[in-house]
N, C-alpha and C positions, 0 to 999 in steps of 0.2 A: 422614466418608466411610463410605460401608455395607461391615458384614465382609463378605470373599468368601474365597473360600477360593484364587484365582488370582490373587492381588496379586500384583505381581514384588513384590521387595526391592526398598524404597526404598534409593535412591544415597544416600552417607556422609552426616550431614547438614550443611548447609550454615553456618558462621557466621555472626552477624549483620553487617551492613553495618558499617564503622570506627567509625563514629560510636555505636555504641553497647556495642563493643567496649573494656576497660580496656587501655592501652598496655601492652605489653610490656616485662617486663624489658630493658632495657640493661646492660652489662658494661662500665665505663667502666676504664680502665687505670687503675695506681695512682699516686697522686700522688706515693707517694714513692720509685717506683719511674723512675731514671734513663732517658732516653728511648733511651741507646745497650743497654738491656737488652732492648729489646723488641725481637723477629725478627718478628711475625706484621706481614705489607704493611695499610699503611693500613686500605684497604678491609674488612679483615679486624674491622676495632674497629667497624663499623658491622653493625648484625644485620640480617639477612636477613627481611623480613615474609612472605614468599611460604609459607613451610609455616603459620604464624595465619591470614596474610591470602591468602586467593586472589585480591582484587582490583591486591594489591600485585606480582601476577607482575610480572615484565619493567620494574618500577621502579629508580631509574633507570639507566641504563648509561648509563658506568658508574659504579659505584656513589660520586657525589661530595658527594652532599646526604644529610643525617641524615633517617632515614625519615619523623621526625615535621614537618617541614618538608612532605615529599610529603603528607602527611597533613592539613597544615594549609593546602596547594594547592587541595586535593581542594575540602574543606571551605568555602572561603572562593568557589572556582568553582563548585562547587555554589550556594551562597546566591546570586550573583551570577547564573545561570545559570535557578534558577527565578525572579528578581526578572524577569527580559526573557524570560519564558517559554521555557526554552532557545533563543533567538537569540542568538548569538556578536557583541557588541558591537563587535570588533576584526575579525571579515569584514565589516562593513557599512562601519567607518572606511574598511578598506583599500580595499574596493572604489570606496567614495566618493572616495577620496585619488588612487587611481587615474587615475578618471574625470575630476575634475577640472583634474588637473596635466598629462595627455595633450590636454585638449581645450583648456585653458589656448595648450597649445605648437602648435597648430597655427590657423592663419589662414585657410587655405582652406576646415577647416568649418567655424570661424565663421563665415566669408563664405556657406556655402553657409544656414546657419541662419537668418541674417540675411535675404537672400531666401527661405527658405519661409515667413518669418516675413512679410514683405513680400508674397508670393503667398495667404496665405492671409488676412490682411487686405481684399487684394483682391478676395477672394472672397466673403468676407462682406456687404463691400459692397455688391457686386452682387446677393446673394443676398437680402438685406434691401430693396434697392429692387424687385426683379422679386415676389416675394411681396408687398410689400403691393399690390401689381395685383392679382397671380394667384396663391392660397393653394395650388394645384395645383402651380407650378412646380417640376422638377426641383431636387433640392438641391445648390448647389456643389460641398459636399463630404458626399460618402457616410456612411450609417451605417454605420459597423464591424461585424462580425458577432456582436461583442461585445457590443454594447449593445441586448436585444432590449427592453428599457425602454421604449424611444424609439416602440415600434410603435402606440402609439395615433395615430388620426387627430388630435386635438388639437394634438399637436405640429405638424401642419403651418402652424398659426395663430400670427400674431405677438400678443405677442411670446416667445413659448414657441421658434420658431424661431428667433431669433435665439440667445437664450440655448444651444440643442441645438446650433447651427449655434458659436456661437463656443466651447462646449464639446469639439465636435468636432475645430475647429482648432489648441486646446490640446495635444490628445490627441496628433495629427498631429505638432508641433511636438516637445513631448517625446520621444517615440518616436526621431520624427528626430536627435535630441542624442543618442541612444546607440546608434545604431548606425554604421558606420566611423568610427571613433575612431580615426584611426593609435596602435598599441602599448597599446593598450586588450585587455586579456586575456579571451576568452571567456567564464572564468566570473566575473570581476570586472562583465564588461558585462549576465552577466545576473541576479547580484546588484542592481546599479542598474536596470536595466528591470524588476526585480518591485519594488522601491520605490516607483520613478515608477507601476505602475500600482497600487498600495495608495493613494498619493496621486490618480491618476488619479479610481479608482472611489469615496474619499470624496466628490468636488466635483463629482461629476458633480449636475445640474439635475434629475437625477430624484429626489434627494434631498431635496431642499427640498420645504419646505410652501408656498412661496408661488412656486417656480418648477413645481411638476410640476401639470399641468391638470389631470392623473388625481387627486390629491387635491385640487386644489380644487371641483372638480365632483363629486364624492362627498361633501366635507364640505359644500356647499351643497344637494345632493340629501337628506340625512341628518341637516342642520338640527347639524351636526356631531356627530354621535352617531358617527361611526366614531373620532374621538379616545377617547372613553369608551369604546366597544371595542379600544379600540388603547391603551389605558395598563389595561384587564381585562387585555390579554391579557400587557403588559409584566409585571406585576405575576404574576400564576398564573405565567410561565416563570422568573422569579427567585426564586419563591419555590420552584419544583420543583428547580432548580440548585441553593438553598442547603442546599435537604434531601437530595440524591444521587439524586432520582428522575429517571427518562426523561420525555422527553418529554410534551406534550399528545398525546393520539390513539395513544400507543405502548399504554397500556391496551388495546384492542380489539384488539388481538393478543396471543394465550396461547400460549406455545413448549409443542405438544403436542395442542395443541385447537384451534387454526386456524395453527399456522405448526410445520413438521418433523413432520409427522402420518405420514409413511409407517411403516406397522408396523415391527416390529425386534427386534431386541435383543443389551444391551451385553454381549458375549464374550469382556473382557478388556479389563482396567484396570493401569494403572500410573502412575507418580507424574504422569506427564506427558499420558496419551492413555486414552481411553474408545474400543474398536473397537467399532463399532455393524456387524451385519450383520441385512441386512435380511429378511424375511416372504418368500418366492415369490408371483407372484401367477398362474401359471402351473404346468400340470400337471408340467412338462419343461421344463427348463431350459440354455441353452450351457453347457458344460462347463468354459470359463475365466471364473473369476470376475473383481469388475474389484475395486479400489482406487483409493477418493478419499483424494489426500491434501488438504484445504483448508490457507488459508492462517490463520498462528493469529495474525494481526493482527485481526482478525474471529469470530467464531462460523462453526462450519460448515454453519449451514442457512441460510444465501445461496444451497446447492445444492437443498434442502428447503423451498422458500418453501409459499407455499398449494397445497392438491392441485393444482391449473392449470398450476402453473410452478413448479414440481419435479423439476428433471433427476433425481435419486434414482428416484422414482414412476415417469418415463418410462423409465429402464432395467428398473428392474423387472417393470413394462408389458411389455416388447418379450423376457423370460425372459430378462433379468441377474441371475446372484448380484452382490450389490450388497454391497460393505464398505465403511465409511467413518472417517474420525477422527477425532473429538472432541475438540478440547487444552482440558488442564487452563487455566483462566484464573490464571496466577503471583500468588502474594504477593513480600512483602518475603524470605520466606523462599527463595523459589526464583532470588533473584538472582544465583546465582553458575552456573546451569544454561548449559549454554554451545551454542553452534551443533551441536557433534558429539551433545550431550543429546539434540538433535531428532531428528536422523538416528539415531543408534541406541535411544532410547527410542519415536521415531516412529512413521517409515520402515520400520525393520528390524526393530522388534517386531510391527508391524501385519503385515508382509509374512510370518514366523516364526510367528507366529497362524493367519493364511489357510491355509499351508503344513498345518497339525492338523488343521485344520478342512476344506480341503480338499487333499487328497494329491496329489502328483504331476501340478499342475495349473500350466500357466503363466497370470500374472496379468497383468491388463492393468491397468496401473497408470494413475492422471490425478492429475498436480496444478492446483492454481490457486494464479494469483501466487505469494506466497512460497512455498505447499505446493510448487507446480512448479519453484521452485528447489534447495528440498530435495531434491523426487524427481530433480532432475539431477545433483545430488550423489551421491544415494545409487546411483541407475544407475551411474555411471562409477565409483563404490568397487566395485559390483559386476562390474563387465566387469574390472577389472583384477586380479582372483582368482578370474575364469573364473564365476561364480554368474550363471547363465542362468535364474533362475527368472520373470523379465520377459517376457512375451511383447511387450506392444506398451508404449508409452508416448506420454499425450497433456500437453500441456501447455496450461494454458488460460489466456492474458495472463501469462504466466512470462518470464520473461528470463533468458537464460546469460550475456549479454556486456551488462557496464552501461558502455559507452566514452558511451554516448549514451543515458541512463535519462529523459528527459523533464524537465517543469519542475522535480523532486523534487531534481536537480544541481543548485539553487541556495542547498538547504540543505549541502550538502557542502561541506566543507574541511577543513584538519586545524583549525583556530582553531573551524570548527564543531561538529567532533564532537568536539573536548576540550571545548565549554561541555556538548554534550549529557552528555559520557560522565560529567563531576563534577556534574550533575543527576541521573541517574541512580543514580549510585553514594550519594549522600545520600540518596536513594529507594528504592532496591534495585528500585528499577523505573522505566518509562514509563507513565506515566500514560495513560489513554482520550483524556480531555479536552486533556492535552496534546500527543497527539498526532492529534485531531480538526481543532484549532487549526492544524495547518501544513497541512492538505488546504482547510481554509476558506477561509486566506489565497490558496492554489493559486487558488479560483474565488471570491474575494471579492466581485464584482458580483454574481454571484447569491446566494452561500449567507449573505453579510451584512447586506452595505447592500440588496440586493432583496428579503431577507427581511424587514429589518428594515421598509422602508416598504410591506410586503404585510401585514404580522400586525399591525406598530403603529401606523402613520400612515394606511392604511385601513380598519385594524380587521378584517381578512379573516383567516381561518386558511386555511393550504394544507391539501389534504386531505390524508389521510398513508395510502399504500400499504402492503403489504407488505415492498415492500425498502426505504421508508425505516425500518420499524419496526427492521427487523433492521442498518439501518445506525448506528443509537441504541444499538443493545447490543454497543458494544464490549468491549475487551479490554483487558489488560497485557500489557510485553514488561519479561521482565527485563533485567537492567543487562546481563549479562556477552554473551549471547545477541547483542542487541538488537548491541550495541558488535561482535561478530566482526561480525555480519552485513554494519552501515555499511561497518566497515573492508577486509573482506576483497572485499566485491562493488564497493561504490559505490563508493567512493575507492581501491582498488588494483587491482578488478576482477583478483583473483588468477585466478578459474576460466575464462575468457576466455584470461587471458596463461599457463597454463599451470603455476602455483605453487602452487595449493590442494593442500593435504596430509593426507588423511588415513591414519590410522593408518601413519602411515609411508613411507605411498605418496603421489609426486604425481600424480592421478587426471587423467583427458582426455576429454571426449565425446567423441571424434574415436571412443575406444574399445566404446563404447555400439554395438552391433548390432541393438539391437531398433525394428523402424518406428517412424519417428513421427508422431502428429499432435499440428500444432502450432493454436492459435486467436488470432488478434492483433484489438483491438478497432480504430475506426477512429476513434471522440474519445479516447482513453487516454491518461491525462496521467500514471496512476502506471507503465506500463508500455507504452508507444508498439510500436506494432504494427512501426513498424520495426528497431525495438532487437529484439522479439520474434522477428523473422522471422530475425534473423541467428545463430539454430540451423543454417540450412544452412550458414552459414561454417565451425561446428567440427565438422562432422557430413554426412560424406557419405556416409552409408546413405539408407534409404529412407523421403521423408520429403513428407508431407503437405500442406500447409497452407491454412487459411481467414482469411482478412479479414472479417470481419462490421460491419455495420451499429452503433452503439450506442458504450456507454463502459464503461470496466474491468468495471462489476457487471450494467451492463441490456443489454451484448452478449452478456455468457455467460449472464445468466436469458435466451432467447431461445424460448419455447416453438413448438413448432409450431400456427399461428395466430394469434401474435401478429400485429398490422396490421405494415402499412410495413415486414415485413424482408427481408432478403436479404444476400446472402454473395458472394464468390470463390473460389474453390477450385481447386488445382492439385497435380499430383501430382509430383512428382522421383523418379525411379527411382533407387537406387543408381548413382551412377558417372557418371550424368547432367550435364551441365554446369550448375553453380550461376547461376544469374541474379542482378543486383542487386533492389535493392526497386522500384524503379520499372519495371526490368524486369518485375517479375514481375507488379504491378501492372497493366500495359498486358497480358500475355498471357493473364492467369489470367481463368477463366471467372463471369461471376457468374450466379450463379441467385435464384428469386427463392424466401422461406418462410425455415425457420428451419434453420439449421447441423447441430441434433441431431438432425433425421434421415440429414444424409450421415456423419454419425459414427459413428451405431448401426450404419449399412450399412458403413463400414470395419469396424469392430468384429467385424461378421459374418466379412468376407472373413476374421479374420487369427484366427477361431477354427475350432475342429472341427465339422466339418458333422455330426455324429451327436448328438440333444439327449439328455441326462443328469436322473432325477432328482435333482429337488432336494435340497442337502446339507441334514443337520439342522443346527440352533442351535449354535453350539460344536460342541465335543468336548468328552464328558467323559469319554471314556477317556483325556483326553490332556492332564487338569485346566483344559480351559477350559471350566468348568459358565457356563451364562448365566444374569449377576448382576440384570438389570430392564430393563424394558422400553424401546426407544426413545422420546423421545430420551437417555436416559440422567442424570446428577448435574449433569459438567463443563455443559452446554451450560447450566444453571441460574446458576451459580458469575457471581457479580456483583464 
């Protein structure tokens, strides 16, 4: 790491993970010492790991198992746990055990199965003799919107249709078997509907080589040359996988030289964050600077893509002092870094920075996804010890309230986040790749099996954009971090029901006074624009919001001119009567173009109408000299 002369102090250091850690003395009672001589309770003969181990806090209560038992849990779930890729073997039994024994006990929908199973038969039928007439006819049963595979005209020819057509009915059928289930539990049923469609999208007919038209008539156009393209290209991605490198085509993008290009520079480092503040490109500048906090699942120039589609660029474009955060990418070493780490090595060092650099200035703060969670954290630690230095606050696909977090709840449970948390903890982190794997699965028809017969079995490579480069270069999350996060959001949803605690305090949005705008995408599967909109639920100041077009990352890159966009937007006055989602839906206004110009124009309204020059680089009366140039080290850090 380069000396600077503004490092903060590094936090205590961390121990290594158990596993690499020598046990701990134990103090065993003396054998020849009678057992009516000993006063000290039970519990007491058994040593405490939590001052060696931090991972061993809050183990177990109370204290009735010898620590190295917990230790030899850990261990044993861990191995267990990277063996099925962190999937929790015992939420799938149960869910299966469930589904089975429910649908076992009831008759009437077997009965009702039995006829769709019977209807849809009948459909096929039909549908198979009226095509071979007429290759044009309507299809029995519909294409899902799922399967954009099927869109070649070929398929309407037998017997390609048939096959599509009783692949469909399958599809149908399944489906139908997991939903009303009398005493079948929500999340157990959508455990078994993400099964059935992992099974779905293997067997589906677009997959084969001698059912999908699309490869046969390419391999007979190419004299089958697209095989030998299609095991090239098999071949080149396992061999880049076994060596750690990114993808095909991720070369043509350089972080610096065509992607996070907006000038800058890094004004403050610490263990966890690089504040990148950017270049003016303008004579005079608004006088409230903003802060991005990004989400550190990811790198943060998803906000910084190419000069074109660079929210970064377009603030500073339109005379935004522009700050940004750059998280350190974790080692093994940084596993024990916890949720409050972020927020106050963050959040609140970033915000503490700004404050130097520029004085007596409210900031308008933005996160994304989890950055946006943070910043709802750290806003509500701030409102409840009166620290108003926040002028506005926007949140961009962030969520407060995870009761309803999208398909992402069907990796939760307590059976699943013990396999993740002793994966983890034998890691001292989550892995990129491991955690790539559960978003794949999320859209397995395409990012798999469509991949798979796109680059291998017709030999084509996708072109690769920008944001897929930058979706290639992920990140780690450590153990301890990672584990508050699941626990306290997804599965107890503390900050919602009012129990998140920080330093002492249990903190509220409801407390939060500074506007907001909020942005909810409209395909967002890791954070559903309905989950996101239910900010107005804990929060009734004054508050913003837009629906945009696109999905978690290609709604918020949304430049002005990109084709096909547009948005909804509606305003809530303080005090205003809160609307449901579909409510708001039906009243709120759509316009057509891209979202960041109605943001910049809030953004306006809620700063000082008098423009300011520009702040210098840092402060170094105030030791934040600027250490190099944007993009700075961390966003390097593989």
């Amino acid at each position: 790491m380069p000396d600077n002369q503004n490092m903060q102090a590094p936090l205590q250091a961390n121990p290594l993970p158990l596993s690499h850690v020598p046990p701990p003395p134990v103090s065993l009672p003396s054998v020849a010492a009678p057992a009516a001589t000993s006063t000290a309770p039970a519990e007491s003969l058994v040593p405490d790991l939590s001052a060696q181990f931090p991972f061993a806090q809050g183990w177990p209560s109370p204290q009735k198992i010898h620590p190295y038992f917990v230790m030899l849990d850990r261990i044993v779930g861990g191995m267990r746990s990277r063996a099925t890729s962190g999937i929790s073997p015992n939420s799938v039994f149960l869910a299966l055990s469930d589904w089975l024994m429910n649908l076992a006990g009831a008759p009437g929908k077997q009965s009702d199965l039995a006829l769709t199973m019977w209807r849809n038969a009948e459909k096929l039928a039909f549908d198979t003799f009226f095509s071979s007439f007429n290759p044009h006819s309507p299809l029995t049963i519909p294409i899902n919107g799922n399967e954009p595979r099927f869109s070649d005209p070929a398929w309407q020819n037998l017997p390609y249709r048939f096959w599509m057509q009783s692949y469909l009915s399958t599809c149908d059928w399944w489906r139908q078997a997991t939903k009303a289930v009398p005493g079948l539990s929500p999340h157990h049923r959508g455990i078994v509907a993400f099964i059935i469609e992992q099974m779905l999208a293997a067997g589906s007919p677009a997959n084969g080589i001698l059912t999908n038209p699309e490869i046969i008539h390419r391999t007979i156009d190419t004299g089958g040359r697209n095989f030998l393209d299609g095991a090239r290209n098999f071949m080149e991605d396992k061999a880049r996988a076994l060596a750690g490198r990114l993808p095909v085509g991720v070369d043509a993008f350089e972080i610096g030289k065509t992607l996070a290009t907006t000038p800058g520079k890094v004004v403050m480092r610490n263990r966890l964050i690089e504040l990148i503040q950017y270049s003016p490109a303008t004579d005079q500048v608004k006088a409230e600077p903003i802060l991005i906090v990004p989400a550190w699942i990811m790198k943060y120039y998803i906000l910084d893509l190419s000069p074109n589609n660079s929210l970064i660029a377009y603030l500073v474009s339109k005379g935004h002092t522009v700050f940004c955060v750059s998280w350190h990418n974790v080692t093994v070493d940084d596993s024990n870094l916890s949720l409050e780490d972020y927020r106050r090595l963050g959040v609140m060092a970033a915000v503490d920075a700004i404050n130097r650099i520029v004085p007596n200035r409210k900031i308008h703060a933005t996160g994304y996804c989890l950055g946006g969670t943070l910043l709802s954290l750290a806003a509500a630690a701030m409102a409840e010890v009166s620290d108003d230095r926040l002028g506005t606050i926007t949140l961009l696909a962030a969520q407060t309230d995870f009761s309803e977090p999208g398909e992402l709840k069907v990796f939760i449970d307590e059976n699943a986040l013990t396999a993740l948390e002793d994966m983890m903890w034998l890691q001292g982190s989550l892995d990129s790749t491991q955690m790539a794997g559960a978003f794949e699965l999320l859209r397995s028809n395409d990012r798999i099996f469509g991949q798979f017969v796109q680059d291998y079995l017709l030999g084509d490579r996708r072109p690769l954009l920008d944001l897929m480069a930058w979706n290639a270069d992920a990140t780690r999350m450590p153990y301890r971090m990672h584990s508050d996060y699941l626990r306290h959001f997804y599965l107890d949803n503390d900050l919602a029901s009012g129990r998140y605690m920080i330093e002492g305090r249990t903190i509220a949005l409801q407390n939060i006074r500074a506007p907001i705008f909020a942005v909810g995408t409209e395909r967002d599967f890791v954070a559903p624009w309905k989950s996101v909109y239910k900010i107005h639920y804990f929060n009734d100041g004054d508050i913003t919001f837009v629906l945009t077009k696109g999905g978690h990352n290609a709604g918020i890159v949304s430049e002005p001119g990109h084709k096909n966009r547009s948005f909804k937007i509606s305003h809530r006055k303080a005090g205003d009567t809160c609307l449901s989602q579909d409510e708001w839906e039906a009243a709120a206004l759509p316009r057509q173009g891209s979202w960041w110009i109605a943001w910049e124009a809030w953004l306006n309204d809620h700063s000082s109408k008098t423009l300011v020059a520009p702040p210098m680089m840092g402060a170094p009366h105030a030791g934040l000299v600027p250490l190099e140039d944007a993009p700075g080290t961390y966003i390097l850090e593989t």
